[in-house]
C-alpha positions in Angstrom: 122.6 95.6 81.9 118.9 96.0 80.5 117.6 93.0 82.3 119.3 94.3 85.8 117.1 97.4 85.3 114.1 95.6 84.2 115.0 93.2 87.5 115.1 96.6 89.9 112.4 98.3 88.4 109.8 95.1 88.6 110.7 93.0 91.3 109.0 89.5 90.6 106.2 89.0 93.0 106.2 85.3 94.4 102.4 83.7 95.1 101.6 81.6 97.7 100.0 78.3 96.0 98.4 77.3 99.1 96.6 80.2 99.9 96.3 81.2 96.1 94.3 77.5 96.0 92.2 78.0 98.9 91.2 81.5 98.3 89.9 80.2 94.5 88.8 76.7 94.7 84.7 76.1 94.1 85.0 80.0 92.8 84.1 81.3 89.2 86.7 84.0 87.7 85.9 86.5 85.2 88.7 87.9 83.0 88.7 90.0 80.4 90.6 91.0 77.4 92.1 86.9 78.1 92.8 86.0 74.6 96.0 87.2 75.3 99.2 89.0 77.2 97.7 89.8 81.0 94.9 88.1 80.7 95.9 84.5 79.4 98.8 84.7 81.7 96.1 85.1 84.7 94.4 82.0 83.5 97.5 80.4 82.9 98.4 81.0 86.6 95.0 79.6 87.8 95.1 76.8 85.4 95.8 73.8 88.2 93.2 75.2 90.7 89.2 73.4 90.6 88.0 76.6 89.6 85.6 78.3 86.5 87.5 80.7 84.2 85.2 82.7 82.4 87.1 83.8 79.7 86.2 86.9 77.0 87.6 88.7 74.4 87.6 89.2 70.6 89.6 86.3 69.4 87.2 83.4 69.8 89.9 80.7 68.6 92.6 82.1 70.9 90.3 81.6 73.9 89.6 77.9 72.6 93.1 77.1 72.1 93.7 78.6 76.1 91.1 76.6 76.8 92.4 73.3 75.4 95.7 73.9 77.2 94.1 74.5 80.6 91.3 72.2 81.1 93.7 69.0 81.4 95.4 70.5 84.3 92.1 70.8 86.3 90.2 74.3 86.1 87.1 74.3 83.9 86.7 77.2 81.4 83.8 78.6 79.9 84.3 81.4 77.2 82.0 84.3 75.2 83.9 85.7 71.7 82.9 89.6 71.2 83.6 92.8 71.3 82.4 94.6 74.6 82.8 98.0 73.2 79.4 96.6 71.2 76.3 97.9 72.6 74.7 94.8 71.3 77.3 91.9 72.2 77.9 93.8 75.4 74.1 92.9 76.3 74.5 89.5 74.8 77.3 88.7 76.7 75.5 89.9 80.3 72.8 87.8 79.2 75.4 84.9 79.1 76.7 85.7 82.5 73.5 86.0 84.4 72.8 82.5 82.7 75.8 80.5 84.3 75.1 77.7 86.3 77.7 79.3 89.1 77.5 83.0 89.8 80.4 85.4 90.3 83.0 85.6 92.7 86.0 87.6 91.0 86.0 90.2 88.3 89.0 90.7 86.4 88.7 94.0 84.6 91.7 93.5 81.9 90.4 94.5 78.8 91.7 97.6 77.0 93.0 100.0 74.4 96.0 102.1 74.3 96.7 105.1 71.9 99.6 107.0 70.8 99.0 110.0 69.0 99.6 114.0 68.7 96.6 115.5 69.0 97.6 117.5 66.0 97.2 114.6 64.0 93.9 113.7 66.1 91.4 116.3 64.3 90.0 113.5 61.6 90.2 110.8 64.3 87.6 111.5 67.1 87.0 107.7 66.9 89.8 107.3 68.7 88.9 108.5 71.4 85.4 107.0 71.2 86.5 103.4 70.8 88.8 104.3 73.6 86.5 105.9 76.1 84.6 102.5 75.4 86.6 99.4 76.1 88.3 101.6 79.2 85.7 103.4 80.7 81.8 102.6 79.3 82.2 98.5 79.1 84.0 97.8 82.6 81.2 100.7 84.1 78.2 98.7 82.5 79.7 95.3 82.9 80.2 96.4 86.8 76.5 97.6 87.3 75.2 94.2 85.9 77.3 92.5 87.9 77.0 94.4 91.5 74.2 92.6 93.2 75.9 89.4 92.3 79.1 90.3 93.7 77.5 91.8 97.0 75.8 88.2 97.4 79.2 85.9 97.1 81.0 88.9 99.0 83.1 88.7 95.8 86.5 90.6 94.7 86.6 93.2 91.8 90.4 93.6 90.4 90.8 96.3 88.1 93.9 95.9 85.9 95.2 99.9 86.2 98.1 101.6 84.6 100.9 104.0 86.9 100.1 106.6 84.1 96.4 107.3 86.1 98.7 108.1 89.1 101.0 110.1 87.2 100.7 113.8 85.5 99.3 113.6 81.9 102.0 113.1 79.2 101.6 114.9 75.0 100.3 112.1 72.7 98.5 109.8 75.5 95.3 112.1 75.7 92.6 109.5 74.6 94.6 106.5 76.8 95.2 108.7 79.8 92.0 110.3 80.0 89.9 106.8 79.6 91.8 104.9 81.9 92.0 107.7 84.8 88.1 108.1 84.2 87.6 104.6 85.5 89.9 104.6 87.9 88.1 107.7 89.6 85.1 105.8 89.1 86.3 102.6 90.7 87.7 104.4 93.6 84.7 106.6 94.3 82.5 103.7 94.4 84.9 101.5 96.7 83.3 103.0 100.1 79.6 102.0 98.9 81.2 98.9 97.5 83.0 98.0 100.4 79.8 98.4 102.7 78.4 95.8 101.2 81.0 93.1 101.5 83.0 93.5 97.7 86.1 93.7 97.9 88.2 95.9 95.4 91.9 96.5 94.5 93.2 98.4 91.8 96.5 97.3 90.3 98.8 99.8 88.7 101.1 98.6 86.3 104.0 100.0 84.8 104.3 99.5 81.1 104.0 95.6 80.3 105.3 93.7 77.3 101.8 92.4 75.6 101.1 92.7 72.1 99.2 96.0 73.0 102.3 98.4 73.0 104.0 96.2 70.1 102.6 98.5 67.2 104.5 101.2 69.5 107.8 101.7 68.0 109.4 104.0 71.2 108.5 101.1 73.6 110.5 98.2 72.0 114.1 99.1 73.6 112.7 100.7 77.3 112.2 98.7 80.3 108.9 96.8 80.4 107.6 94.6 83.0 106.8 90.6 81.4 103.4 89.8 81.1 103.6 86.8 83.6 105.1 89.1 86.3 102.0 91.3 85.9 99.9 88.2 86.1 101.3 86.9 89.7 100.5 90.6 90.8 96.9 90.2 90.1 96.6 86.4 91.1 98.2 87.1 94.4 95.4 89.8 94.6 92.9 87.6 95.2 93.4 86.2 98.5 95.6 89.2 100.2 92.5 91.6 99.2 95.1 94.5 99.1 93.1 97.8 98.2 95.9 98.6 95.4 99.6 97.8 93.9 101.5 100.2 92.7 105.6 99.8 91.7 107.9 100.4 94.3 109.2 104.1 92.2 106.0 105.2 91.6 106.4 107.8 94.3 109.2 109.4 92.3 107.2 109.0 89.2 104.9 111.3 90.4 107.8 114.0 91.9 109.4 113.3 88.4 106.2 113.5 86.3 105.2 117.1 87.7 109.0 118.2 86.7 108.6 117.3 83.7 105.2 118.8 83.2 106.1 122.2 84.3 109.3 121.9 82.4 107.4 121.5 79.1 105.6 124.5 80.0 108.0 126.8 80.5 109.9 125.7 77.2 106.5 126.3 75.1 106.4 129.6 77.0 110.1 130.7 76.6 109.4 129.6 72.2 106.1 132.1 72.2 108.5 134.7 74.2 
């Protein structure tokens, strides 16, 4: 009965190969945070193609392991270890993309951070929401601006990897993940038009929650529905040569109506208590 609900909820999206091959070959792919979950499942899915994978994240010996495993099977991949919430290995690592051989054609903005917590067990922790604010919102921003003028010369693709909860009325205990995550989104969508005007292409991909060793330190989310990783990789793969503008689940629409209920609800309660 669990995996009928998980099979409604997150209907497997099916890529076409073909197109999928066309749309990528000769091309060079960023993705972050690809040492694991979304990310190594996107190069996974690209692994057969004559492509470049540009691969970063923290784990250096994850990303050469992914690379062992995909090379044989015909993309090539080139990979940078650090942490892009570092001022300095932030710079380091645009220094190492401006110095490919190939330029850009896709951006895969994966990387990130989520946090659980009260905020009445927050007022020690303002790192939290620093170290959030910077893998979520300050390192795909300054990665973005580096990268712009190279994008608007291959006509290239940016795919920002999104959660439903941007779309959705803010939730107790998700300040420091909701707030980083909606703050690029705006971003993302208010440069699209300027974007756009200039021949990038950009789709925003909001996921529902997805079974990656990100939530696994969160104990509520081990027995609800979660989309797989992989499924959330074919999403973002099949992104790249439909050039859709945004995915979103097919319920998100009574997310939202459910969302604001539940919001409002929570007021009143808190109200009725002081009463």
């Amino acid at each position: 009965m669990y995996r009928l609900i998980e099979t409604i909820l997150f209907f497997q999206k099916n890529i076409n190969k073909n197109k999928l091959h066309t749309a990528l070959t000769g091309k060079s792919i960023l993705i972050t945070g690809a040492s694991s979950g979304i990310g190594e499942q996107v190069a996974y899915q690209l692994a057969d193609i004559p492509c470049q994978l540009i691969l970063v994240a923290r784990r250096g010996e994850r990303l050469a392991e992914i690379k062992e495993k995909i090379e044989p099977k015909g993309a090539k991949v080139t990979f940078f270890q650090g942490d892009l919430r570092d001022e300095a290995e932030m710079k380091r690592f645009l220094t190492f993309l401006h110095d490919l051989p190939t330029d850009l054609d896709f951006v895969v903005n994966n990387a990130g951070l989520s946090i659980k917590r009260s905020l009445y067990e927050s007022f020690d922790r303002y790192h939290d929401f620093t170290r959030t604010m910077a893998i979520n919102y300050f390192a795909p921003v300054q990665l973005l601006l580096s990268l712009i003028p190279v994008l608007e010369k291959q006509r290239g693709h940016i795919i920002n990897v999104s959660t439903v909860n941007a779309l959705l009325a803010p939730v107790p205990y998700f300040s420091a993940y909701q707030a980083s995550k909606s703050a690029f989104d705006v971003w993302l969508r208010s440069a699209q038009p300027e974007l756009k005007s200039q021949g990038i292409s950009v789709t925003s991909i909001y996921l529902p929650l997805v079974r990656t060793p990100m939530i696994e330190p969160t104990a509520a989310y081990r027995n609800i529905p979660a989309m797989i990783s992989s499924d959330a990789a074919r999403i973002i793969c099949k992104s790249m040569y439909t050039k859709k503008k945004r995915y979103q689940p097919w319920w998100l629409i009574f997310g939202q109506l459910v969302s604001i209920f539940l919001t409002s609800f929570w007021d009143m309660s808190k109200n009725n208590r002081r009463k």
